[in-house]
Each structure stands twice: as C-alpha cells, then as structure tokens.
N, C-alpha and C positions, 0 to 999 in steps of 0.2 A: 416570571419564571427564569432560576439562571439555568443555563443551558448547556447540555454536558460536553460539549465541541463550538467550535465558531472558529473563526477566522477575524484579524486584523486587516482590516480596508480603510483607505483615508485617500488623501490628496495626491500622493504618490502613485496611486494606479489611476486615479482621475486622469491626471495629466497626461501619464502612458496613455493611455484609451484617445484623451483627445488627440495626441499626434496622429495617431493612428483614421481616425474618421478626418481630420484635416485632411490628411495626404490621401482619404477614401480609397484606404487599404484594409479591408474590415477580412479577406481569406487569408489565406496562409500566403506568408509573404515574407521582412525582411524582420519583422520583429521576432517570426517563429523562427528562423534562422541565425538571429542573434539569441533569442532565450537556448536554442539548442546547442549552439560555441557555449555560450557562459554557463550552462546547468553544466558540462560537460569538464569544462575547466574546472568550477569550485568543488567536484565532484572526485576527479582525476581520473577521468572516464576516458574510455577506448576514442567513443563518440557517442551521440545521443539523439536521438529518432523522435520527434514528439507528434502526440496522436490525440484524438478525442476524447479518451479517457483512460482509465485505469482497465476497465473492466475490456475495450478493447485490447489495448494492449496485453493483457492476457491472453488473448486470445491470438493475438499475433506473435505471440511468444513461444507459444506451443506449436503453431503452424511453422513457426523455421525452423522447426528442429527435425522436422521433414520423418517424422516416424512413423513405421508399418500400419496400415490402416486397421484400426482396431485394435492397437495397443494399449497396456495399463498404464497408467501415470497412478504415483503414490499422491496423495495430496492428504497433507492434515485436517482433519475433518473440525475443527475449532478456528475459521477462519468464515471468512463471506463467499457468499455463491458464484462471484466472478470465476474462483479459482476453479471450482469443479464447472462450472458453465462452458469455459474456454476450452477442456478437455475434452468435454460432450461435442461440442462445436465444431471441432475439429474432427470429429471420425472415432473418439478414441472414449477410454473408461476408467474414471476416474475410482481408485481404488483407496479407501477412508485408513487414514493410521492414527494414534491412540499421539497426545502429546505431553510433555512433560508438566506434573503439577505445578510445580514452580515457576518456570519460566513461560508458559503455556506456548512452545515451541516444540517441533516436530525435532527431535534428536534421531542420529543414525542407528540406534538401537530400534525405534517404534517403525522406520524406515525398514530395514533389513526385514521383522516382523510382517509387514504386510505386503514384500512381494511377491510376487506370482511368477507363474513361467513367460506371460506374458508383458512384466512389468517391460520399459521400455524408459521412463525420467523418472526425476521426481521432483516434487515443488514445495520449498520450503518458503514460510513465511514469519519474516521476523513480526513478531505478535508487540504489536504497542510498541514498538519499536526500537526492543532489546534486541540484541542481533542474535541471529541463529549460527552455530560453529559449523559451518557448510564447509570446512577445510574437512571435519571427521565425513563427511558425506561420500570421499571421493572412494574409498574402498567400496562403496557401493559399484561402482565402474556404471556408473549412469548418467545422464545427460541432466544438470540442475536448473531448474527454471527458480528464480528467485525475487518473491515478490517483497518489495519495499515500499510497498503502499503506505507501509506506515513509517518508513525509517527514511526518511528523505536525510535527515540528516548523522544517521547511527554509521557506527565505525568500528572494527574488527581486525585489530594492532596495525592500527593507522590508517586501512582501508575501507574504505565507502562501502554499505552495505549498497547492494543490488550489481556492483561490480563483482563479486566474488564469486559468482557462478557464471553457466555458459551463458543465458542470457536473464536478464535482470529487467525488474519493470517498476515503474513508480504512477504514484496517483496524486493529481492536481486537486482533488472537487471540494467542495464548497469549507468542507472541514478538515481538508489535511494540513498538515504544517506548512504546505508553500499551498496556497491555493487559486485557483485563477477559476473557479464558481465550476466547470468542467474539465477534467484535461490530464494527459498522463503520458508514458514516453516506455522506450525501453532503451536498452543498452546490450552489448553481446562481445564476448573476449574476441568473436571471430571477426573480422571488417567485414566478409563475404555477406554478414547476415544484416548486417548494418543497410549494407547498398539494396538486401533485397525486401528489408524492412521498408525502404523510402518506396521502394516499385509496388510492393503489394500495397502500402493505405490511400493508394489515390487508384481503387479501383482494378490494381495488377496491373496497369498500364507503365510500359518501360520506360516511354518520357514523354512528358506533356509536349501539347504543339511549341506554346514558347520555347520548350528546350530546344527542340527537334529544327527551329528557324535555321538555327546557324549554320544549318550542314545539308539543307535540302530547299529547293521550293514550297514543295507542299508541305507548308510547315503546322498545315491542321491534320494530317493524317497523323496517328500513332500504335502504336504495337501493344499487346495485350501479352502480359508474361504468364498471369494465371488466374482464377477466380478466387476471386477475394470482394469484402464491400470495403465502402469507402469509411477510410476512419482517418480523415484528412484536420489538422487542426486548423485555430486562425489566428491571425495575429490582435485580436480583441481581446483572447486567451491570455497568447503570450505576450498581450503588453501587460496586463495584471501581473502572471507569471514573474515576468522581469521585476517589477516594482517588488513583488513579494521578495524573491530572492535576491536583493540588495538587502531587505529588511531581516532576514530570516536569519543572522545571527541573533538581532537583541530579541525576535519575537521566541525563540529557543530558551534563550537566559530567561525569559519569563515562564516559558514553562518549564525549564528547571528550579526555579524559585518555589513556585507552586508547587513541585514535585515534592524538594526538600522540606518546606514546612510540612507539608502530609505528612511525610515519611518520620516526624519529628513529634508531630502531633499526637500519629496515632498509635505511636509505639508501646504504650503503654494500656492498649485496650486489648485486653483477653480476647474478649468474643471477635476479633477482625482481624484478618491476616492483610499485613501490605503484600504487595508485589516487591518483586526482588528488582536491587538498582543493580546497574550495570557492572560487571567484572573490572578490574585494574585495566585491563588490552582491552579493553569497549567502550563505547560513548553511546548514550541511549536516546531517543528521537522524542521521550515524553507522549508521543503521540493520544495514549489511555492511560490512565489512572486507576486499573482493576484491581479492586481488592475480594477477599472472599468471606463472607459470613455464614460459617457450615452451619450444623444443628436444623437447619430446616426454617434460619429465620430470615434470608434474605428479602423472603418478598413484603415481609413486615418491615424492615429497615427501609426497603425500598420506597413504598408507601408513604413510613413517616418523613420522610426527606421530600418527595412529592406534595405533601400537605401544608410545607412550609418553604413550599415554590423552589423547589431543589430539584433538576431534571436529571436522572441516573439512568441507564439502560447496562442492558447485556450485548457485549459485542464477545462473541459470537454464538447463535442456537446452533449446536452441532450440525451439520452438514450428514452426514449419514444417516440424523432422525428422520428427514423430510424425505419423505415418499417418492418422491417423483425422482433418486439417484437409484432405488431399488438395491439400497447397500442393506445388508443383513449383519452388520458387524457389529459389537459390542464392543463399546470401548470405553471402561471404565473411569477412567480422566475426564474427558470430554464430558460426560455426563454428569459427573460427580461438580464440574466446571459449570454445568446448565443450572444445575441445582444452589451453588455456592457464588456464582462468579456476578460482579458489577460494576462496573464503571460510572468513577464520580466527574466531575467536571474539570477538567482543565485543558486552557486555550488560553492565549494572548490576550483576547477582550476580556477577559475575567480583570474584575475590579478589585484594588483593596477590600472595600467591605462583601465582593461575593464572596471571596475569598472565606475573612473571617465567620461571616456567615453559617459557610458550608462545614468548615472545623467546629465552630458550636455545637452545629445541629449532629456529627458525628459524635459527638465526644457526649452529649446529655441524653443519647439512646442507651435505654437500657436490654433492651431488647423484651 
C-alpha cells in the first residue's frame, strides 16, 4: 500500500541517536538545546521552546496568553482536535468559523463572523501548508495563536509562518515535514512568554535542582510557578530532529516535485479540482496534496484508489460535527469540504514509480 504521509529516515538520525545513547543522554539535554538554537536560526525566530508534541504545545500556547476564564477563542473548524482540545483544556470555548473554499484557511472575514462578546483570540491554521494572511487578522484587535503544524517550512513575504502571530506552534510527529516520530515547539514575539514557556513544560517548576546548584546549597529543593503537566521533550527526539532539519531543504524539493507534476497532471481533469499553489509573496510547506471531487463521487474515487493499493484520507472531519464540542453552527465550506475534500499522497519516501503509479490511477478514473 503507498501511503498518503511518511517521513525520510536513514543513517543520518541513526548516528544522531547513537551519540546520543553513547554519551547516555536519552532526556532533554544538549541536543534539545542545540535543535531549539538551529530550528530558531533557520527559521528567524525570536526563540524556540521545544516540547512533546504538537498537540501539547497547543495547548501551552493558549495557556500564555493568560485569558479570562471562560473565554471564546475563534478556531477554524476544518482543522484536527488539538486546536479546539487546547482551548477546552485550558478553561475556555472554542468557538467554530466557516473557512475559505479555496484555500481551506480561516480568513478575517469568517473570523470577524464568528465572534462573540466573549471572544478573547483567535487561531489560525495554515492548512496543508499554504500560509494564512494573519497580517489582515490584526483589525481584529485579538491575540493570534498560530498553528504551523503543517508549514514548518511556508513563508509569508519572506517570513516564516508560525512567527507572524503573538505566539506560534509547530508539529514534529511521525509525518510532518521535519519529523522526529513525536515532538513539537512553539515560538511567541514576546521573550516574556518564551521564558515562561521553559517554566511551565517541566511541570510549572521555576528551575530545576541542577539549575538552582549554582546559587544555593540545597540544590534539590525548587519552586513551583504554576500547574501545568509535564510536556518536557528529549534529546532522542531532538537528535532525529537535528538530522531531519539539515535534510529538510532537499526532502521539500521533493515534495515540491511531487506537488508540480500533480498540479501538471491533473489539470486537465474536469471532474477534480487541485488545491491552489502558493501566491508570488508565499512559499508553501507541500505538507497535503487535497484535492476536491464534488457531485457526490468522492468516496468512489476513494475506494477505487484504495483497490489499487493507493492510501488517500480526509484531513480534516469538521470539528463542529463531533458531538462532544456541543457547537450548533452551520458552516457550509467545512461541510461541503467533508463531502468533497481528499488527500493524495505525498512525502519524501514516495518513489519514482509510486509516484507514476498514483497519476495513472488518477487520470484512468472515470468516475
């Protein structure tokens, strides 16, 4: 079966890994220290905080932004459960807005739409890893949480998505474009949030006893700033990490490769809409390959691509459908998106012939 995500792993995180267990440094240590300098640098980031995942970090993203208990946060309802989970999580209520057909991105128009008197942020998520115009956001006069789960490497006239809001988050796991199997970071224009990013994921605790040696006896005693869990990363992670992000130019060129022949292939098929490529001022992360098959024939395309060992999904089942947000909104994208929308495969491992393969089997569907 090929498979619609993966990741590139070879001898280059082997070796990371093994320094790592030589020197039997397997928690957070000097490689999460050096992955968080250089994701930081190639990125041209304030600073960079790294954590255990994505879906933490969400959640620690919203907790710095220190807002009235029981505040609304906007969140695009055509995204993954982390985003409204971390809202929940935090005290507060995540509130579903409609997002654009095209780009499948939350714009300041569906934004404005679904505030409330309680709104309080809002979280935009560059989708597949087009970038979102978070600059038109700021009339909003709200606090942006901005998730780049999938844009590790997208750009927005010349700036790094996940820098361009107050605080910004990125995802390591097993199929993002830099991936270390779990693992995720954020970032924040403030430093204030930065420093209290490091105190909260090791448990709220101000400094560890090691820190604390240099300036006391009792160097195992320490202070506790606030409740939070631990969402501490290790350098097992971040030696992967590392090795990825040396590699993570050419693994890019490849899935822009892959992007372009799609986009070349399938321009000529009536019944299948591509995804829109990236504006002049954008650089796009390739992260999903979603295209749309309306009329009602998606789940038959799907199928037949499945039949012939070709693994496609839907990212994402709308977020306001599922029961357990208690959202009652209608939002005619999103759904119109559940019913049309699929993601074909592309990643780095993808081979010459899966490649051709997967253009065949699109192009001899007649639906």
């Amino acid at each position: 079966m090929i498979n619609v995500f993966g990741s590139l792993m070879g001898s280059e995180e082997l070796e990371e890994i093994r320094s790592s267990l030589e020197a039997q440094w397997i928690g957070i240590g000097p490689k999460t220290a050096s992955f968080e300098r250089l994701f930081a640098e190639r990125l041209g980031l304030p600073g960079f905080v790294l954590l255990d995942s994505g879906s933490n970090s969400l959640h620690l993203a919203v907790k710095l932004l220190d807002l009235p208990p029981g505040s609304d946060v906007i969140v695009p309802s055509f995204t993954w459960i982390s985003c409204a989970h971390a809202v929940v999580l935090c005290g507060h209520r995540p509130v579903f807005a409609d997002v654009d057909l095209g780009t499948h991105n939350l714009t300041a128009q569906a934004a404005a739409a679904a505030r409330t008197p309680k709104t309080r942020a809002v979280m935009v998520v560059h989708y597949g890893g087009l970038p979102v115009r978070v600059d038109e956001f700021a009339a909003l006069g709200l606090p942006i949480i901005e998730d780049a789960a999938h844009a590790v490497d997208s750009r927005l006239n010349g700036r790094a998505c996940g820098g361009l809001g107050d605080v910004g988050i990125y995802s390591f796991d097993a199929v993002k474009n830099l991936a270390m199997g779990e693992g995720g970071g954020l970032t924040a224009k403030d430093p204030a949030r930065l420093v209290r990013a490091r105190q909260l994921r090791y448990c709220g605790i101000g400094k560890s006893g090691f820190e604390a040696s240099a300036s006391k006896d009792r160097w195992w005693e320490y202070s506790v700033t606030d409740f939070f869990p631990k969402m501490l990363p290790n350098d097992i992670a971040a030696s992967i990490g590392l090795a990825q992000l040396r590699k993570l130019g050419a693994m890019q060129a490849r899935r822009r490769a892959i992007w372009e022949l799609y986009q070349k292939e399938f321009a000529g098929l009536p019944w299948l809409i591509r995804p829109q490529d990236a504006p002049a001022d954008a650089r796009h992360s390739y992260f999903t390959y979603c295209v749309r098959v309306p009329g009602g024939r998606r789940d038959a395309f799907a199928q037949t691509l499945y039949e012939q060992g070709i693994y496609t999904t839907l990212r994402y089942h709308p977020l306001h459908l599922n029961k357990i947000y208690g959202s009652t909104a209608r939002l005619p994208v999103c759904e119109r998106l559940n019913e049309e929308a699929l993601s074909l495969p592309i990643h780095p491992a993808l081979k010459d012939g899966d490649v051709e393969k997967i253009v065949a089997a699109v192009r001899a569907w007649t639906g």
